[in-house]
N, CA, C and O atoms as CSV, one atom per row, in Angstrom:
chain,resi,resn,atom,element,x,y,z
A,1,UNK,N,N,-13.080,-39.548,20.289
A,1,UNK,CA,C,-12.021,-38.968,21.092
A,1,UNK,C,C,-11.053,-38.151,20.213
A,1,UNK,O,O,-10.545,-37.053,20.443
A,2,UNK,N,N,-10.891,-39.213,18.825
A,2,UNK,CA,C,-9.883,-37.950,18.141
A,2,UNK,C,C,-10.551,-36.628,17.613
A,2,UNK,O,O,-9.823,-35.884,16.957
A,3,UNK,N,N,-11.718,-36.293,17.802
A,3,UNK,CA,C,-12.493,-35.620,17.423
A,3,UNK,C,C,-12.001,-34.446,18.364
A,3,UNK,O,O,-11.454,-33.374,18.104
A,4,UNK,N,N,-12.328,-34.936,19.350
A,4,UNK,CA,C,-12.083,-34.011,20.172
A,4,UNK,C,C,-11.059,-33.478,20.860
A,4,UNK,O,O,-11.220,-32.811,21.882
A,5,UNK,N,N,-9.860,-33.759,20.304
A,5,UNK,CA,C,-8.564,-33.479,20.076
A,5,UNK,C,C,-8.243,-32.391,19.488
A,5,UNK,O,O,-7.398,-31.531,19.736
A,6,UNK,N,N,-9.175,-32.548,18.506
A,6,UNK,CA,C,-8.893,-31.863,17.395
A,6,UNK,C,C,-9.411,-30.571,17.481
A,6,UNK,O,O,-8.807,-29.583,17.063
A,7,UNK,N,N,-10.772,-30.537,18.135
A,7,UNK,CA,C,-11.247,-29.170,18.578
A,7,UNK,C,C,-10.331,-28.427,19.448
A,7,UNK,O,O,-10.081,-27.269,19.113
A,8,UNK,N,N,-9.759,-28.924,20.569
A,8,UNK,CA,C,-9.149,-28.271,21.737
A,8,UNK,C,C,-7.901,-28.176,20.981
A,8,UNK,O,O,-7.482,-27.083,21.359
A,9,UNK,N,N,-6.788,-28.770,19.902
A,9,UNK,CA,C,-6.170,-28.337,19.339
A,9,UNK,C,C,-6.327,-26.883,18.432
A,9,UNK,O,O,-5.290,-26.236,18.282
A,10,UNK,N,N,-7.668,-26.322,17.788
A,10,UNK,CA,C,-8.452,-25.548,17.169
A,10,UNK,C,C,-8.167,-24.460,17.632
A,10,UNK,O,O,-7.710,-23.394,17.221
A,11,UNK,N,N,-8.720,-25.157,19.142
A,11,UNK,CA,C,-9.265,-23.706,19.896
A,11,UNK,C,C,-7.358,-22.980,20.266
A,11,UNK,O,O,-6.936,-21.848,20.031
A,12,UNK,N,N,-6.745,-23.979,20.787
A,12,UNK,CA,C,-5.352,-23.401,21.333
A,12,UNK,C,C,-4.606,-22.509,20.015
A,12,UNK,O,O,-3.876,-21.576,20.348
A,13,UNK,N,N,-4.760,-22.748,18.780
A,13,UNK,CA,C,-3.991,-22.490,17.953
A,13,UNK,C,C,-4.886,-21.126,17.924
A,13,UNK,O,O,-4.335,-20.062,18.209
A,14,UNK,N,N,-6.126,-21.157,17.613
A,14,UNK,CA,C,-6.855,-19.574,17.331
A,14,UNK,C,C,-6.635,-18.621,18.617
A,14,UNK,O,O,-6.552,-17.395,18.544
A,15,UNK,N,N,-6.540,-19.514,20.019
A,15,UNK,CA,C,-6.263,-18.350,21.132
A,15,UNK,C,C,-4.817,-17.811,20.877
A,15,UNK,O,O,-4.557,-16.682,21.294
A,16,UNK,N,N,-3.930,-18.477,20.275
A,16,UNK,CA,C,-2.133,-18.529,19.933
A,16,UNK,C,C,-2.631,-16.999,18.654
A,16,UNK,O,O,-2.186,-15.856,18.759
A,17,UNK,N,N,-3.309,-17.329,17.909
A,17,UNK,CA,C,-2.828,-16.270,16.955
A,17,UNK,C,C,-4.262,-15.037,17.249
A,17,UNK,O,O,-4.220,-14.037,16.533
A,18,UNK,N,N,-4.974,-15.100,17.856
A,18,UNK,CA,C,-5.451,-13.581,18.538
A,18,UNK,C,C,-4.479,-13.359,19.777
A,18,UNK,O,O,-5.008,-12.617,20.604
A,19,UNK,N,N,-3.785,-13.595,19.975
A,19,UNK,CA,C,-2.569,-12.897,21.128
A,19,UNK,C,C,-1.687,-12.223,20.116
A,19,UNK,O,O,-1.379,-11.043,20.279
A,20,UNK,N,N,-1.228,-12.969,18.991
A,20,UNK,CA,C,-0.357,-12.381,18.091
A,20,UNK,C,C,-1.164,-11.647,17.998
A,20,UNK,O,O,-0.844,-10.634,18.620
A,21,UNK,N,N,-2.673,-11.502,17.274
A,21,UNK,CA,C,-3.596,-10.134,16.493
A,21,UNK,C,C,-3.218,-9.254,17.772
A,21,UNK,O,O,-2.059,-8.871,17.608
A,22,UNK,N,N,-3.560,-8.941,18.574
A,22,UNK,CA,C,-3.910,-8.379,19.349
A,22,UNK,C,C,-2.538,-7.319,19.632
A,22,UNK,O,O,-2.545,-6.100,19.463
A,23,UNK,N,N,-1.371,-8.165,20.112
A,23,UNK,CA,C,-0.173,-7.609,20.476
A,23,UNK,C,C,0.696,-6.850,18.984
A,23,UNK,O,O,1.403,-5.844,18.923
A,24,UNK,N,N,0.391,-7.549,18.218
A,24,UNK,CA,C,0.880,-6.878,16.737
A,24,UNK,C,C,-0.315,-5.228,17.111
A,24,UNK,O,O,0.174,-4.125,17.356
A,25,UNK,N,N,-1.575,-5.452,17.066
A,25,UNK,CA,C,-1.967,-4.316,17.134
A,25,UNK,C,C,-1.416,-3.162,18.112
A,25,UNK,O,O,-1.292,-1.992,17.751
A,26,UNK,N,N,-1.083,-3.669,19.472
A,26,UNK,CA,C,-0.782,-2.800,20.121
A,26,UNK,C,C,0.500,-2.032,19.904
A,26,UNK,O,O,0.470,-0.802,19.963
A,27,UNK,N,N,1.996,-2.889,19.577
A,27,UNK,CA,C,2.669,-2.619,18.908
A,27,UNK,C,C,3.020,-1.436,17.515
A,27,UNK,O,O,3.973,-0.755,17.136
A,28,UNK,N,N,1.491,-1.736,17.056
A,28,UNK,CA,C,1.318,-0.943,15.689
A,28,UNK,C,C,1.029,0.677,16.677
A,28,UNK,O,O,1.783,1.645,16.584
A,29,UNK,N,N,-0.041,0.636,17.449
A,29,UNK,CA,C,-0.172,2.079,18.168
A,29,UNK,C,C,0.597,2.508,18.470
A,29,UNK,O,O,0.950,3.576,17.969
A,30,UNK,N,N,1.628,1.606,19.958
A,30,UNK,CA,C,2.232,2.563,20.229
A,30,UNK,C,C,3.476,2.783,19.389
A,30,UNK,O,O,4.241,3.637,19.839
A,31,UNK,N,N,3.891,2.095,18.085
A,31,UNK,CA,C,5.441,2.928,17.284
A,31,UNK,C,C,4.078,4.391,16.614
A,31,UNK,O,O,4.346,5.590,16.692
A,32,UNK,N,N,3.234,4.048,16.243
A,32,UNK,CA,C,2.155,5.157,15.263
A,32,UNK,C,C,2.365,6.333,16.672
A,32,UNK,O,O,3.028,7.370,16.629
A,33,UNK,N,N,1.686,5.867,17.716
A,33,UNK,CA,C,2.178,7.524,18.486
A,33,UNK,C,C,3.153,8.032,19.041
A,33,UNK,O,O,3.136,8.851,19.960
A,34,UNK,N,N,4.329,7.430,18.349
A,34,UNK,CA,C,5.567,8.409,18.434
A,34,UNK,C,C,6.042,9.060,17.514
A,34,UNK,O,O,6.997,9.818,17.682
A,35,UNK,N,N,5.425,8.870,16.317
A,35,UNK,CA,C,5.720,9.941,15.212
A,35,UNK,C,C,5.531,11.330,15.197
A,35,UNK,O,O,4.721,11.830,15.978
A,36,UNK,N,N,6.113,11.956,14.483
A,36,UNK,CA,C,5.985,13.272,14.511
A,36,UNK,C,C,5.033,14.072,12.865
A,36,UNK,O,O,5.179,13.805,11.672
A,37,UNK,N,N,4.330,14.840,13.402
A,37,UNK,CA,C,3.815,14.931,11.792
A,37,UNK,C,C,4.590,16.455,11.748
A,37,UNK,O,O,4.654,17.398,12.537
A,38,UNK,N,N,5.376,16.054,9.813
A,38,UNK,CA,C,6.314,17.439,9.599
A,38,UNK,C,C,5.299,18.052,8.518
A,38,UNK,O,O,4.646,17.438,7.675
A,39,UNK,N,N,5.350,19.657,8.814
A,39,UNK,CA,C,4.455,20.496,8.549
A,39,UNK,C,C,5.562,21.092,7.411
A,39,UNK,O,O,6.688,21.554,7.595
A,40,UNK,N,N,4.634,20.856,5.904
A,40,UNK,CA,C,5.700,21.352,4.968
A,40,UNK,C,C,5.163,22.070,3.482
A,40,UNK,O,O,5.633,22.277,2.363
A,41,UNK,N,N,3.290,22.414,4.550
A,41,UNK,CA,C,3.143,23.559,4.001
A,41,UNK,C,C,3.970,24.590,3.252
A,41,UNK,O,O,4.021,24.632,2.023
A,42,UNK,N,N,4.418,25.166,3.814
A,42,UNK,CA,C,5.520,26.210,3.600
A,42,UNK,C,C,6.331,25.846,2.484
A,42,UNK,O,O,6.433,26.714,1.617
A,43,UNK,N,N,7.131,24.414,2.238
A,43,UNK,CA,C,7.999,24.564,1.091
A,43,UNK,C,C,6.864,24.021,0.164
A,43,UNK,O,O,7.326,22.906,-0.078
A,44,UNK,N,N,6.140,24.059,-0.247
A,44,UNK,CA,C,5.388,23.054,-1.537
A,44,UNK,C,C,4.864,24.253,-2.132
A,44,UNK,O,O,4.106,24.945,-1.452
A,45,UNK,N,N,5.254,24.710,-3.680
A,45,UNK,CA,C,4.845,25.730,-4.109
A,45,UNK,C,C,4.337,25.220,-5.561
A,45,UNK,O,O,4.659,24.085,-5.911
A,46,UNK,N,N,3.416,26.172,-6.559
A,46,UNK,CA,C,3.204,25.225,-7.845
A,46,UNK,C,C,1.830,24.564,-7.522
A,46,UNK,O,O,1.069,24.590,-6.554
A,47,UNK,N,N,1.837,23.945,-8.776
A,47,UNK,CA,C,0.287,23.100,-8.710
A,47,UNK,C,C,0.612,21.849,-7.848
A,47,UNK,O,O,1.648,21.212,-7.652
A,48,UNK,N,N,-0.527,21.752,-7.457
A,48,UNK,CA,C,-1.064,21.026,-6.406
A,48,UNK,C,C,-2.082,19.596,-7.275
A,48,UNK,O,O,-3.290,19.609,-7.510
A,49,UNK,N,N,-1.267,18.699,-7.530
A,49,UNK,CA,C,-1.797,17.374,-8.289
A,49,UNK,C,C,-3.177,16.754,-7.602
A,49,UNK,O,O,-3.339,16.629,-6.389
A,50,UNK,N,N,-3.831,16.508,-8.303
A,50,UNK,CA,C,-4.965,15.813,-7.687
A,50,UNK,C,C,-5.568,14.308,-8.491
A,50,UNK,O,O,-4.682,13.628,-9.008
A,51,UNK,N,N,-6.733,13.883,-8.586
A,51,UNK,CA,C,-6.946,12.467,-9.145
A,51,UNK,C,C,-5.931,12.320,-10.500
A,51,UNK,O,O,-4.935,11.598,-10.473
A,52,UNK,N,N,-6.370,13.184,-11.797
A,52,UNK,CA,C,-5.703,12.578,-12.649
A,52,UNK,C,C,-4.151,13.122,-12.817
A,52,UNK,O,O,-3.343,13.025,-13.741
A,53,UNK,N,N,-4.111,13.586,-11.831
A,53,UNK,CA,C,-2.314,13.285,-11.555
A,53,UNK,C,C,-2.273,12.704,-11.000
A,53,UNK,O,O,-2.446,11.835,-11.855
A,54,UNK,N,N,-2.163,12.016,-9.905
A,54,UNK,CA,C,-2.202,10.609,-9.122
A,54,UNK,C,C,-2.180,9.297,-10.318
A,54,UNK,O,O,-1.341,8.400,-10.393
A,55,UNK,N,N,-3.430,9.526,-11.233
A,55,UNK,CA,C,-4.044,8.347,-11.879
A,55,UNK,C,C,-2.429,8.186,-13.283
A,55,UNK,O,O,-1.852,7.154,-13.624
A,56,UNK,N,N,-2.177,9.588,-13.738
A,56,UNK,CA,C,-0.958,10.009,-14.578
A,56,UNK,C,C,0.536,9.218,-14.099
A,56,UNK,O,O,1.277,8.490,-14.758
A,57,UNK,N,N,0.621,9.635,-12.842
A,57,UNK,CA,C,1.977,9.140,-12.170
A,57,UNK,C,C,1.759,8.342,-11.357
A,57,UNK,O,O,2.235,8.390,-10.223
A,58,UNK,N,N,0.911,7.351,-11.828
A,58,UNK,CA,C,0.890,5.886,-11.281
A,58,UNK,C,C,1.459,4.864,-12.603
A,58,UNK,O,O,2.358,4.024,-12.570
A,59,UNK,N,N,0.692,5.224,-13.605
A,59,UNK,CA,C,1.254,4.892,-15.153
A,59,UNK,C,C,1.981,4.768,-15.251
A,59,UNK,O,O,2.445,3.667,-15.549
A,60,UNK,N,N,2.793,6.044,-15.035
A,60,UNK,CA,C,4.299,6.370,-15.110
A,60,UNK,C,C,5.386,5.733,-14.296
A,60,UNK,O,O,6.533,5.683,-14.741
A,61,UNK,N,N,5.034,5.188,-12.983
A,61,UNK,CA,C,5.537,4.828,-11.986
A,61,UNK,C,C,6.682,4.607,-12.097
A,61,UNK,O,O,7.617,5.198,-11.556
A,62,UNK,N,N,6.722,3.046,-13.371
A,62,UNK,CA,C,7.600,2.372,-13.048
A,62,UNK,C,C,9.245,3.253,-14.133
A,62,UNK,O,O,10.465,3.099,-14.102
A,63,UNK,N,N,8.519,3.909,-14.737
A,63,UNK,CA,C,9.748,5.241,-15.487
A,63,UNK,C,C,10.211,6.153,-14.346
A,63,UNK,O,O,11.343,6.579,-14.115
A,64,UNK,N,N,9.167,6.332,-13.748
A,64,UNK,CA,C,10.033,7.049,-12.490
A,64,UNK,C,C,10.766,6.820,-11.174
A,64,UNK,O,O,11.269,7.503,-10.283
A,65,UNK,N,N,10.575,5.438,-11.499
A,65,UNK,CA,C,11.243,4.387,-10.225
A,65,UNK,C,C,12.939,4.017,-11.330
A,65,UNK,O,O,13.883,3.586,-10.669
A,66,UNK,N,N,13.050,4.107,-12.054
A,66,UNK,CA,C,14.227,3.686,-13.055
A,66,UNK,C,C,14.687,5.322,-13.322
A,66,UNK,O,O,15.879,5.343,-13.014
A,67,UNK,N,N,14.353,6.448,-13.676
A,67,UNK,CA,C,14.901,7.666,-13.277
A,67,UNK,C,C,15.658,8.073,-12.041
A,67,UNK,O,O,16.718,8.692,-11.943
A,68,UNK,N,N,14.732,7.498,-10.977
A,68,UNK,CA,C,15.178,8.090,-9.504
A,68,UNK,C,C,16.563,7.411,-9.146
A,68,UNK,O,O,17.213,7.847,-8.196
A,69,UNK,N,N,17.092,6.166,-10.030
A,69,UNK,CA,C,18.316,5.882,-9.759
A,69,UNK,C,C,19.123,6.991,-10.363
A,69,UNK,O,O,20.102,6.932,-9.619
A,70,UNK,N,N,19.334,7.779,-11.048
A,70,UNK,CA,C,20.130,8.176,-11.987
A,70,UNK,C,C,20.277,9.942,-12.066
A,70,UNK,O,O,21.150,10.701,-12.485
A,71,UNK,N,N,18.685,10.156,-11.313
A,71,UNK,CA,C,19.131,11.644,-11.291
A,71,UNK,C,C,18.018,12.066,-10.140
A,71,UNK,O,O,16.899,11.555,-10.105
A,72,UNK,N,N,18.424,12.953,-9.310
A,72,UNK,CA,C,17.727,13.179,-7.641
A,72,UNK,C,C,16.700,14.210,-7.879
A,72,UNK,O,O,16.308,14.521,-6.754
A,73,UNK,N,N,15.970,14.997,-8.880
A,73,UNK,CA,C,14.891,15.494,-9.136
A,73,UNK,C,C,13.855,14.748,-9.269
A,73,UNK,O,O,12.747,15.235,-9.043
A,74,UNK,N,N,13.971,13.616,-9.602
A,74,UNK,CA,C,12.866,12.708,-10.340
A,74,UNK,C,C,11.960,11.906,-8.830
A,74,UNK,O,O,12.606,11.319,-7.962
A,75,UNK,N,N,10.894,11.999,-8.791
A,75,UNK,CA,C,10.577,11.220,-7.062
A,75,UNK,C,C,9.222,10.564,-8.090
A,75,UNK,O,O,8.894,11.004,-9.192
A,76,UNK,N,N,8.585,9.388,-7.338
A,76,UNK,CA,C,7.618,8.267,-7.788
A,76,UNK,C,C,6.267,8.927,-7.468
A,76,UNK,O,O,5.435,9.048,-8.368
A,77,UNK,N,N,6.024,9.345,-6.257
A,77,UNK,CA,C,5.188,10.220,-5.588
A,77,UNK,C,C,4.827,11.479,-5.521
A,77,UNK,O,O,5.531,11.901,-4.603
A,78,UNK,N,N,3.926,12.710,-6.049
A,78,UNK,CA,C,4.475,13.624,-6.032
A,78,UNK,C,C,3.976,14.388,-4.219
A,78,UNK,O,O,2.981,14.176,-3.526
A,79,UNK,N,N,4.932,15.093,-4.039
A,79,UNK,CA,C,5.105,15.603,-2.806
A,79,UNK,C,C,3.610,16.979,-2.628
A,79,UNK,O,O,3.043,17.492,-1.663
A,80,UNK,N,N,3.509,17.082,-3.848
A,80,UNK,CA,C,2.205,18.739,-3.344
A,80,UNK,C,C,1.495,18.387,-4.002
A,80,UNK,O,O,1.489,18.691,-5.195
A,81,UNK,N,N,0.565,17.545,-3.393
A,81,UNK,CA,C,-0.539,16.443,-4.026
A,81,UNK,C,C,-1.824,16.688,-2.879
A,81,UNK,O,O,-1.584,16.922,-1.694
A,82,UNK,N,N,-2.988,16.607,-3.345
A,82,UNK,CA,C,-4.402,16.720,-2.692
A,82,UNK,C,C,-4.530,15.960,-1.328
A,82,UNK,O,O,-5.154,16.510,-0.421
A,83,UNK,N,N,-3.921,14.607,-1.118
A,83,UNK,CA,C,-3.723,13.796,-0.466
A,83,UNK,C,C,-4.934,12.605,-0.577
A,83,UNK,O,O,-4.629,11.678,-1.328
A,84,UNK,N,N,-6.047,12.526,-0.035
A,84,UNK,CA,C,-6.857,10.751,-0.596
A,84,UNK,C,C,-7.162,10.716,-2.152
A,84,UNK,O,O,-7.225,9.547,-2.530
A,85,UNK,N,N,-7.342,11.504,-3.031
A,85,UNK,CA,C,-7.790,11.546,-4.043
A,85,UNK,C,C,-6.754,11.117,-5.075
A,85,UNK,O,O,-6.905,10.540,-6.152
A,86,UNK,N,N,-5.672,11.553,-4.459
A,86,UNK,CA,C,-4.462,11.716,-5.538
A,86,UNK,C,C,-3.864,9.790,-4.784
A,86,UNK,O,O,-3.613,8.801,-5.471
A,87,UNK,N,N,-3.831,9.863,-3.773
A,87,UNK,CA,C,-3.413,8.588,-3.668
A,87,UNK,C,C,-4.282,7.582,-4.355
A,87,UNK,O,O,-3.843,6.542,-4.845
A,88,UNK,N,N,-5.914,8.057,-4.367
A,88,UNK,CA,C,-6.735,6.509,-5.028
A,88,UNK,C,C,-5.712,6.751,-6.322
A,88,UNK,O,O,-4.713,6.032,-6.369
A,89,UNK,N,N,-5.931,7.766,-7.404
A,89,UNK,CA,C,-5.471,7.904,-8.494
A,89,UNK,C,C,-4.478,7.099,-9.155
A,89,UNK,O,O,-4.454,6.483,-10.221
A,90,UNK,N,N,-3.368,7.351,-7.867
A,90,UNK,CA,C,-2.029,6.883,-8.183
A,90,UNK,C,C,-2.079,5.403,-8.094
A,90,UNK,O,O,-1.694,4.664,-9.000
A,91,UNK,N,N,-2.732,4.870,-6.590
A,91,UNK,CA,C,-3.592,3.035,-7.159
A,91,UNK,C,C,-4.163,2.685,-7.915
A,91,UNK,O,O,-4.113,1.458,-8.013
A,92,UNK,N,N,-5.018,3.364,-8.890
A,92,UNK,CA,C,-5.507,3.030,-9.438
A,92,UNK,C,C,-4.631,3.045,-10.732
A,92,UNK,O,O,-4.579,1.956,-11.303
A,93,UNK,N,N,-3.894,4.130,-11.338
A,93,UNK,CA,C,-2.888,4.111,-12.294
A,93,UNK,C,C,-1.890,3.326,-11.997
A,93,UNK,O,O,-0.977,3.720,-12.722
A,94,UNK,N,N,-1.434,2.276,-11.242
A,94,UNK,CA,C,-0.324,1.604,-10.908
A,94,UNK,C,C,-0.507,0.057,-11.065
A,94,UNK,O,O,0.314,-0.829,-11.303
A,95,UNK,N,N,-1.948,0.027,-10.838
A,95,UNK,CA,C,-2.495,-1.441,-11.276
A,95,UNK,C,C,-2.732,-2.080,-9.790
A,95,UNK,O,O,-3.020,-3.267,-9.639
A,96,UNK,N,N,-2.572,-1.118,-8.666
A,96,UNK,CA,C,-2.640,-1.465,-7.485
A,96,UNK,C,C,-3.672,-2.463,-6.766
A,96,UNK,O,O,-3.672,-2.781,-5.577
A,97,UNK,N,N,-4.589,-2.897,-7.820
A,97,UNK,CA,C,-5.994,-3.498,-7.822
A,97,UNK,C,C,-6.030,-4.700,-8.587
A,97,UNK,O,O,-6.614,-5.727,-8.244
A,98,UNK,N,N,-5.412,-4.539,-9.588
A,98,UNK,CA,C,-4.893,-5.381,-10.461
A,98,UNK,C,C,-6.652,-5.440,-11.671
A,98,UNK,O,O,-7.437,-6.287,-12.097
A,99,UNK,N,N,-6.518,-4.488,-11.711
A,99,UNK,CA,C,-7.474,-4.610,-12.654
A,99,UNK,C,C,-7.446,-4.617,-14.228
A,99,UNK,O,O,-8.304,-4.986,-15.030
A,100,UNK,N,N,-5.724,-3.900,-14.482
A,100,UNK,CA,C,-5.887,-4.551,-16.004
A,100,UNK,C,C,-5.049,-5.888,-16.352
A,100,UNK,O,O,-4.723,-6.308,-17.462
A,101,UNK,N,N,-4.779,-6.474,-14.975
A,101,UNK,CA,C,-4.022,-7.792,-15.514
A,101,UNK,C,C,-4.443,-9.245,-15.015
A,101,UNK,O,O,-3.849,-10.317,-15.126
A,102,UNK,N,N,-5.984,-8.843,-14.277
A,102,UNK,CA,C,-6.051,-10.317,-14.121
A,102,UNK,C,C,-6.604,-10.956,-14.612
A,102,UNK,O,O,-6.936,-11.850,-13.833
A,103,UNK,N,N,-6.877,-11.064,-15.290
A,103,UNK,CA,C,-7.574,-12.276,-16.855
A,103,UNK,C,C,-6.925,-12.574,-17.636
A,103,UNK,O,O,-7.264,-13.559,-18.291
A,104,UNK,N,N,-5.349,-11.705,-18.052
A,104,UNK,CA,C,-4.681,-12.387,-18.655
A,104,UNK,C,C,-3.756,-13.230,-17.511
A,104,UNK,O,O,-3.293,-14.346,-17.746
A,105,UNK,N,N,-3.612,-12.682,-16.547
A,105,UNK,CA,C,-2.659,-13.697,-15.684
A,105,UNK,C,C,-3.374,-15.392,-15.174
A,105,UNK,O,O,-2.839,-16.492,-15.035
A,106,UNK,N,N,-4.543,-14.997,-15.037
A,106,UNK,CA,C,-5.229,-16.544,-14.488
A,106,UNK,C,C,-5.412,-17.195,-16.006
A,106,UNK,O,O,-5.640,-18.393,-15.834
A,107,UNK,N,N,-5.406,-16.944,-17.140
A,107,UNK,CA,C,-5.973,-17.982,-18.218
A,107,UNK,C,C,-4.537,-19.193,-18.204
A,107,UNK,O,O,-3.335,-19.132,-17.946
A,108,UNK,N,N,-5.364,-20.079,-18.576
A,108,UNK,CA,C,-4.428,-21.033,-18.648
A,108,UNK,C,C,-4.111,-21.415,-20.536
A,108,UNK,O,O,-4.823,-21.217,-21.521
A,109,UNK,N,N,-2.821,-21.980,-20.397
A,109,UNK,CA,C,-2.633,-22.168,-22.052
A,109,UNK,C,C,-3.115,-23.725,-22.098
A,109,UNK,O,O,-3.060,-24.535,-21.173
A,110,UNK,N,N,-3.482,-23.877,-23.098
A,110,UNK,CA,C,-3.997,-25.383,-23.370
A,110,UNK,C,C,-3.032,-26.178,-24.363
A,110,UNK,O,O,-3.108,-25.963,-25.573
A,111,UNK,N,N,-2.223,-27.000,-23.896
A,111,UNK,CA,C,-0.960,-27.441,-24.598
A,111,UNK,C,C,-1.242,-29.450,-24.869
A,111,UNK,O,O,-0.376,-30.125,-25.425
């Protein structure tokens, strides 16, 4: 019997959080189709960054996140950028994956 408690407890809690999945999703659409997309072609002049600028000013990130307090030229992101290529770049230069720190973060010290 407690067995089967336990299932119909299971089941209520997974129907409880696909209502959340579900309504979070819908939520997510409709704020996403009220945006406006700003067309800014026009001001972006100059080179146009792509992977290893992305991969460059991901490195850099965290110098340009400590600049941007202090002086309003300096931005983390650059604005006239390729767009998917330059974003992997910039994850991938940022550690966004965590690929150059997780082997030293999981070892354990032996004391």
């Amino acid at each position: 019997m407690h067995h089967l408690n336990n299932i119909r407890a299971m089941k209520k809690l997974l129907s409880i959080k696909w209502i959340y999945a579900v309504s979070m999703l819908i939520a997510i659409l409709v704020l996403y189709s009220c945006s406006n997309k700003e067309v800014v072609t026009d001001c972006l002049h100059g080179h146009t960054y792509g992977f290893l600028g992305g991969l460059w000013h991901g490195f850099i990130a965290p110098f340009d996140l400590f600049g941007m307090l202090f002086w309003d030229d300096i931005t983390v992101f650059a604005q006239n950028n390729n767009g998917a290529w330059y974003a992997f770049g910039f994850l991938l230069g940022s550690g966004g994956w965590g690929f150059f720190g997780g082997k030293g973060a999981s070892r354990r010290k032996n004391a």
